[in-house]
N, C-alpha and C positions, 0 to 999 in steps of 0.2 A: 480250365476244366470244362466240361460239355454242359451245356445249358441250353436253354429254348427264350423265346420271346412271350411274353400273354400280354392279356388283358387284364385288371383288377375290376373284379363282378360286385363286389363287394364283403362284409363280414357277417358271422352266423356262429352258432355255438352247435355242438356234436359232443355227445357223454360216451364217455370213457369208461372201461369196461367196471371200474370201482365205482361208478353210476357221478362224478363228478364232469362238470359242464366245464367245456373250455371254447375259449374263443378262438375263433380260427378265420382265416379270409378264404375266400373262393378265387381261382384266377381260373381264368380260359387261356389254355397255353398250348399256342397252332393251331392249324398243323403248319409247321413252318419250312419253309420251301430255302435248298441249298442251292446260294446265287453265285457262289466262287468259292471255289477249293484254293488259296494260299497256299504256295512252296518254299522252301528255302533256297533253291536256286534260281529262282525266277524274282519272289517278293521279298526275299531274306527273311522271315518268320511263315513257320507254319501255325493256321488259324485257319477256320472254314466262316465263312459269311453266309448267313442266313435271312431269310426279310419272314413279315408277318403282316397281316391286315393288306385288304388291298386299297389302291388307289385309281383315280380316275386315268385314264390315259391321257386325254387333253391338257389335261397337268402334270406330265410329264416329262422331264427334258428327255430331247432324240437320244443323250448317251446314255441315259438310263434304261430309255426305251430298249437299247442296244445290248442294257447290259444283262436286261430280263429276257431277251429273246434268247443268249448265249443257253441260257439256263429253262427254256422251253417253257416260261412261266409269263403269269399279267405282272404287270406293277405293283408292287409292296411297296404299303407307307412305310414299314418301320425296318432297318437295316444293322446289322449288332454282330460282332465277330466273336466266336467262342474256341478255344484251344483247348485241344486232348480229343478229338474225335476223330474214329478211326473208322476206314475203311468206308467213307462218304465220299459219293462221286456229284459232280453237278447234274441239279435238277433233282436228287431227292429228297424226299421227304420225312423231317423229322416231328414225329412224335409225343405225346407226354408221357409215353412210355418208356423213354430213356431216364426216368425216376421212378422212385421204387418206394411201397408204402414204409415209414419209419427210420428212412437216412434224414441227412438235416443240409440244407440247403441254404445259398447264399442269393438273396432279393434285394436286386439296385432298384428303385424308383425316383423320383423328384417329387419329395414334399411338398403339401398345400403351401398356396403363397397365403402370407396373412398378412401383406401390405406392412406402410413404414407402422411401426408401434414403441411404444414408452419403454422405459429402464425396466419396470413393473412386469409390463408383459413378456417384452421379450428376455430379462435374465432374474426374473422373479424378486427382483429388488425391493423392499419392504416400504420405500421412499419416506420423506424426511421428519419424523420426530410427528408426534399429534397434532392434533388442531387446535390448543389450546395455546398460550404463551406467544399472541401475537403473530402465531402463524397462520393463515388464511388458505393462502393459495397453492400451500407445498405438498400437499398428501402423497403425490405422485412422481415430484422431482428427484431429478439424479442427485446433487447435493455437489460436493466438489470433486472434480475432475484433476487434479494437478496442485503441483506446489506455486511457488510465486517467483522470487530471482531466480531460483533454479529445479528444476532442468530450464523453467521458462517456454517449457513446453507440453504438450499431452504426450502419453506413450502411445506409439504405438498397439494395438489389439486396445483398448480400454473400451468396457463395457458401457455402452453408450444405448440410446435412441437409434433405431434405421432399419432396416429390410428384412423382414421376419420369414421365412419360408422361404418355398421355392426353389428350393436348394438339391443336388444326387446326391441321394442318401444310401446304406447300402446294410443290411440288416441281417446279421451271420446267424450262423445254426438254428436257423428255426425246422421245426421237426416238419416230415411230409405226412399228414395223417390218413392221407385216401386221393388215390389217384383212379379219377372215371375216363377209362378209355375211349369209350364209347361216346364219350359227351366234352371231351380234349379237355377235361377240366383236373383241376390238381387243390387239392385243401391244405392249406399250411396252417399250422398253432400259430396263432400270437398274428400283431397286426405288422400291415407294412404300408410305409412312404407312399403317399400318391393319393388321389382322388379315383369316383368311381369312376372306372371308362380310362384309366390312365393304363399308360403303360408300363411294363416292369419288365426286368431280365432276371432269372431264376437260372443260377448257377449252381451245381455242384460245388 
């Protein structure tokens, strides 16, 4: 489906015509520049590639350098393929006005990393029995993991200790409450994946 590349600015609340506060996030989305039109007989999938934000040219590799020039444009950091757009040719530019106030939209980000953390933190685990009865050091332990002769093993997927965030996350039907053309920015209800300054791709 057609979508755009942004930025996440941050979140803010905006009342609702029943005078009730809702939260919502700000995104800066483009304008974003068409770097390769995809065919079906050439790439076997049709998709249009788009970039966002720019980049330094010295940090650029030559083939990219090659591939921004095809498309009459600088170096984009950020590059994201979107399907169902129609009648885009290379080198133009897309809009946040390909959304519309009050459809509901799909937002991929990558979740804050929270580093390795506990049973507790990362799957809300209550850990093991009070402080009292000889126990000291347990408040926070996983507790047992496995049987003993058999399986004689851990299972696979088991709720453990280890790497909390950081993760593509992708956040469906959230509403579009106000799109400023004037200013490439777009307000979606409700929060999404990512840190401030991070990136996101906002699908139809």
């Amino acid at each position: 489906m057609p979508g755009i590349i942004g930025r996440k600015i941050g979140m803010t609340s905006i009342y609702s015509a029943e005078g009730k506060a809702m939260p919502c996030t700000v995104i800066e989305a483009g304008p974003c520049v068409v770097t390769q039109v995809k065919t079906q007989d050439r790439d076997g999938y049709e998709a249009v590639q788009i970039g966002f934000g720019e980049r330094k040219e010295k940090n650029t590799p030559n083939a990219l350098k090659g591939h921004f020039k095809k498309a009459n444009t600088t170096p984009k950091s950020r590059l994201a393929e979107f399907k169902g757009f129609e009648n885009v040719n290379l080198g133009d530019i897309i809009n946040v006005d390909v959304f519309a106030e009050g459809e509901f939209v799909d937002v991929v980000g990558t979740s804050k990393g929270k580093g390795f953390q506990g049973v507790v933190r990362r799957h809300n685990f209550a850990g093991v029995g009070q402080a009292t009865h000889g126990q000291h050091n347990r408040l926070r332990a996983p507790g047992a993991i496995g049987a003993c002769s058999y399986p004689a093993r851990v299972f696979k997927g088991m709720r453990m200790a280890g790497q909390m965030g950081n993760k593509r996350v992708m956040m469906e039907n959230l509403q579009v409450l106000k799109v400023m053309t004037d200013r490439n920015m777009i307000v979606i209800k409700g929060s999404i994946p990512g840190a401030k300054g991070s990136t996101v791709l906002i699908e139809k």
